[in-house]
MISE-839147 format. One record per atom (N, C-alpha, C, CB): x, y, z; atom name. Coordinates in Angstrom, 3 decimals. Glycine has a CB too. Layout:
<nodes>
        px        py        pz  atom
         X         Y         Z    CA
...
</nodes>
This chain:
<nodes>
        px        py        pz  atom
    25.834    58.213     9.600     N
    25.177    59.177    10.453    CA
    25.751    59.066    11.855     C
    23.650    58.962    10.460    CB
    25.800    60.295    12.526     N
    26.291    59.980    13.370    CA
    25.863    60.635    14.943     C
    27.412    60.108    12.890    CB
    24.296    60.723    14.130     N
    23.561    61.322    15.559    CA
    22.487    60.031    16.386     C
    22.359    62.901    14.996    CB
    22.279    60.572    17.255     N
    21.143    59.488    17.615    CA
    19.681    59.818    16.833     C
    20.864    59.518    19.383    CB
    18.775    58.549    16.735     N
    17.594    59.118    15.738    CA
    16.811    58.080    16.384     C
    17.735    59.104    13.849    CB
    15.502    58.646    16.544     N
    14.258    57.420    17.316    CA
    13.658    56.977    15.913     C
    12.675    58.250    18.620    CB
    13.097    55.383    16.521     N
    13.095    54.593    15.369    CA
    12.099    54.746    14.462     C
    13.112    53.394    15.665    CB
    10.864    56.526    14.584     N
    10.009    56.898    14.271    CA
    11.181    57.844    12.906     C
     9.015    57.493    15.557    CB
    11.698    58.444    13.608     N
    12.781    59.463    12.581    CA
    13.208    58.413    11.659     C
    14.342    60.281    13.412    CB
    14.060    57.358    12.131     N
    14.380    56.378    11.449    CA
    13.899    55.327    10.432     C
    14.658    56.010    12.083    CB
    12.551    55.323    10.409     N
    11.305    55.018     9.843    CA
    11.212    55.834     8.676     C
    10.171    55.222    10.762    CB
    10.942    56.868     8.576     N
    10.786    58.039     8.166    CA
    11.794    58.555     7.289     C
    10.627    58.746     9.142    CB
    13.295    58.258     7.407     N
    13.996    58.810     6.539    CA
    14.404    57.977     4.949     C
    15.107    59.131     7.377    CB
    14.064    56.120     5.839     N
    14.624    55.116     5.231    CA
    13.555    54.400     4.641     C
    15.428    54.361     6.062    CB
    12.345    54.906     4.293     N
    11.254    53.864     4.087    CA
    12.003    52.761     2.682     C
     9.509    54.851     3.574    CB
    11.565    51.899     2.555     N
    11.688    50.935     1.974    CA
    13.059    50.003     2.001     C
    11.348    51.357     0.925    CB
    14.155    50.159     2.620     N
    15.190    49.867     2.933    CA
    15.727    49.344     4.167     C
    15.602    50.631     2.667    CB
    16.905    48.539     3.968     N
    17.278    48.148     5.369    CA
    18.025    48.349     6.006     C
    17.395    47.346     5.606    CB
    18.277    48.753     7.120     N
    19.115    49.550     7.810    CA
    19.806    48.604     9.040     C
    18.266    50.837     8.318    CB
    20.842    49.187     9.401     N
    21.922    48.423    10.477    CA
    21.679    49.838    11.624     C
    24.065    48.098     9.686    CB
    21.178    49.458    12.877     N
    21.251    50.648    14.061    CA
    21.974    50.183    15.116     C
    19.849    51.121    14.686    CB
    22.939    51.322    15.404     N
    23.951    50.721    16.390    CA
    23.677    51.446    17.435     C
    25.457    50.760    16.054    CB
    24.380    51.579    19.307     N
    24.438    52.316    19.905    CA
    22.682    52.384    20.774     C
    25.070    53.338    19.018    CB
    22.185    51.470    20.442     N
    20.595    51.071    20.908    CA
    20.571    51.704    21.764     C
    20.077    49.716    21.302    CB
    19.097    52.326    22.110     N
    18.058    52.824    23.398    CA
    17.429    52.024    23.388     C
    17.209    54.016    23.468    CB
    16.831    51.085    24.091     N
    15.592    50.052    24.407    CA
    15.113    50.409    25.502     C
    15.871    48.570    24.540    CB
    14.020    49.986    25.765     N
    13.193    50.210    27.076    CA
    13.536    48.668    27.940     C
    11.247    50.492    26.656    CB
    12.410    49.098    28.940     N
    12.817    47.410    30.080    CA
    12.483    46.319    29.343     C
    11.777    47.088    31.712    CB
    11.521    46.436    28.229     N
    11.714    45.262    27.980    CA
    12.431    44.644    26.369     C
    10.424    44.852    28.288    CB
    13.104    45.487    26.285     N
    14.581    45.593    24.850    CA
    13.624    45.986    23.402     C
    15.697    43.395    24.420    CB
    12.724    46.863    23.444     N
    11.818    47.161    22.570    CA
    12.741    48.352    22.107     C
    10.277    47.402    23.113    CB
    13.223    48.496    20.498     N
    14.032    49.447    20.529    CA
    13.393    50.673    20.421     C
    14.920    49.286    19.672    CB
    14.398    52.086    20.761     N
    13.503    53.151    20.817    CA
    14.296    54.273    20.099     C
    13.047    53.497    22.313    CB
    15.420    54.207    19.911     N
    16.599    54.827    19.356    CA
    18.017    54.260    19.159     C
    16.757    55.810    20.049    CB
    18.549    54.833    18.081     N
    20.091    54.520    17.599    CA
    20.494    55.227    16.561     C
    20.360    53.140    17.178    CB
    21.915    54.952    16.613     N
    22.356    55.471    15.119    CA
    22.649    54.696    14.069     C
    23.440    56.168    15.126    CB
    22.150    55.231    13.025     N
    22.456    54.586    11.623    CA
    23.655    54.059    11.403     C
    22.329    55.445    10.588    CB
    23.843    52.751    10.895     N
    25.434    52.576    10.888    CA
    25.292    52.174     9.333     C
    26.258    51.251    12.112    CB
    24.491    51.455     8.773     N
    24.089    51.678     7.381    CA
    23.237    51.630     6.963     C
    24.415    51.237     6.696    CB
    22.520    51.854     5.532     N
    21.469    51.758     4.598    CA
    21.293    51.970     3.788     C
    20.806    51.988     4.645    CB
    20.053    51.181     2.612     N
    20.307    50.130     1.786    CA
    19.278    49.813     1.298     C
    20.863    49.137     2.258    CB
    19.129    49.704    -0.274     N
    17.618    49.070    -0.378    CA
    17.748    47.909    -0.875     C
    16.578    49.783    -1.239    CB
    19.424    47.318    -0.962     N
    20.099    46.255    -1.212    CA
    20.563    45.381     0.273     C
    21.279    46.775    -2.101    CB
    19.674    44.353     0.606     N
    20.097    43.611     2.011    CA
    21.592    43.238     2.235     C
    19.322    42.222     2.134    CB
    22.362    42.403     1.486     N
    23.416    42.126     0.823    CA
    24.611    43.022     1.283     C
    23.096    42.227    -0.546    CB
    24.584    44.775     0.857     N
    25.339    46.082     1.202    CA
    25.132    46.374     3.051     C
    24.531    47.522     0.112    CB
    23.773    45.859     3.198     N
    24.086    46.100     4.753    CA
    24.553    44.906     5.294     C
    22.854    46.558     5.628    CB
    24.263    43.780     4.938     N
    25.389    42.389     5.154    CA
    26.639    42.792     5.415     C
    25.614    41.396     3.858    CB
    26.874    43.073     4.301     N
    28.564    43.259     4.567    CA
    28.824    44.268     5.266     C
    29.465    43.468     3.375    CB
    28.502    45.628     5.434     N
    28.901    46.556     6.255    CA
    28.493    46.086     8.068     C
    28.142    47.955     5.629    CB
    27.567    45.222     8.219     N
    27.376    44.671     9.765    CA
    28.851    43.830     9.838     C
    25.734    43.475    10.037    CB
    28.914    42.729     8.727     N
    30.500    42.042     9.206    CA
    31.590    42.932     9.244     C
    31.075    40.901     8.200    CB
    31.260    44.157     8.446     N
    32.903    44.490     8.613    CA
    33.056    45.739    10.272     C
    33.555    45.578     6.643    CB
    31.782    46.261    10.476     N
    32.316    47.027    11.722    CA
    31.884    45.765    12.896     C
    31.413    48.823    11.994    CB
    31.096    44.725    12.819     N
    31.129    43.815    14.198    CA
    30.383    44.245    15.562     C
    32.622    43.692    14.632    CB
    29.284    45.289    14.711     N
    28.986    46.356    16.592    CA
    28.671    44.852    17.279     C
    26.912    48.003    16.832    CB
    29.036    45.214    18.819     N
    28.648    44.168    20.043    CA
    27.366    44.463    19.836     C
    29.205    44.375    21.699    CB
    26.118    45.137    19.816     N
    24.698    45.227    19.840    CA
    24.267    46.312    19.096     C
    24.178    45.313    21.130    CB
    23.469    45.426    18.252     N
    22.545    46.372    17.481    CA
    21.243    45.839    16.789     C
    23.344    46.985    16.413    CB
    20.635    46.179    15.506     N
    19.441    46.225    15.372    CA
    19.675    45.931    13.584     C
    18.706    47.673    16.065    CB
    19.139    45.047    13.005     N
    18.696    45.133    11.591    CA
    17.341    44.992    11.404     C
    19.301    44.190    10.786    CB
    16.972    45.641    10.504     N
    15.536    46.484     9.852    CA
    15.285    46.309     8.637     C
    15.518    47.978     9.869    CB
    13.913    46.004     8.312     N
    13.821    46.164     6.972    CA
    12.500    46.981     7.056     C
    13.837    44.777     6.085    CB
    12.374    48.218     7.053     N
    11.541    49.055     7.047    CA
    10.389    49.841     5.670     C
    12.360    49.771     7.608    CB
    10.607    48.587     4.827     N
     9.372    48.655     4.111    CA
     8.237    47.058     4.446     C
     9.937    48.841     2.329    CB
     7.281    47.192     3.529     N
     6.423    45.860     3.391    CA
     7.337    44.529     2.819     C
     5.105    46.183     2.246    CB
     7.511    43.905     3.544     N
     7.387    42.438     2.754    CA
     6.603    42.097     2.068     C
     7.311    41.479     3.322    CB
     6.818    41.236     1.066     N
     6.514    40.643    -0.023    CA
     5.108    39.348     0.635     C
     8.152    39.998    -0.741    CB
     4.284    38.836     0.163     N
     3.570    38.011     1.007    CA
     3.884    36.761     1.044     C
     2.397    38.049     0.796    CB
     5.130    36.288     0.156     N
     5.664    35.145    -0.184    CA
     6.751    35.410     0.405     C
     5.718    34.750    -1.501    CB
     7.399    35.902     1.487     N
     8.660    35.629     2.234    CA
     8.689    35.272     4.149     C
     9.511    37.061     1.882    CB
     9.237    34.323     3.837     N
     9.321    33.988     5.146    CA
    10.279    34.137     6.530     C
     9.235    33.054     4.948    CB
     9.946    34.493     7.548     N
    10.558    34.900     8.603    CA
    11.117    34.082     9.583     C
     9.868    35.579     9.097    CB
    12.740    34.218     9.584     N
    12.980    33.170    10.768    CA
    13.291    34.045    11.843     C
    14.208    32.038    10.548    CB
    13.109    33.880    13.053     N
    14.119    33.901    14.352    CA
    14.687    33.565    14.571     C
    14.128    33.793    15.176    CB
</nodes>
């Protein structure tokens, strides 16, 4: 894709999948608010590899359905 899309549109097109957003809008305090799709996926793995192979300097990965209640989150 190669338009900009707020992360409500972006929400919305991709439910259950995870997505790579490049080209970020954040506010003051880096809360994202828009980008463009660079991939997506309901396979984590396919957007793995497509983040290593373009390298954006800043962007955003998503997993925009529910987690499972047995998975755990690192920072």
């Amino acid at each position: 894709m190669d338009e900009t899309l707020t992360v409500e549109q972006i929400e919305a097109l991709f439910p259950s999948e995870w997505v790579l957003i490049g080209d970020l809008q954040t506010d003051e305090s880096q809360r994202l608010l828009a980008g463009k799709v660079l991939c997506h996926s309901p396979e984590r793995d396919e957007v793995d590899r497509k983040l290593l192979e373009l390298r954006p300097n800043r962007f955003a990965f998503r997993y925009l359905g529910t987690l499972p209640e047995d998975t755990a989150l690192v920072l």
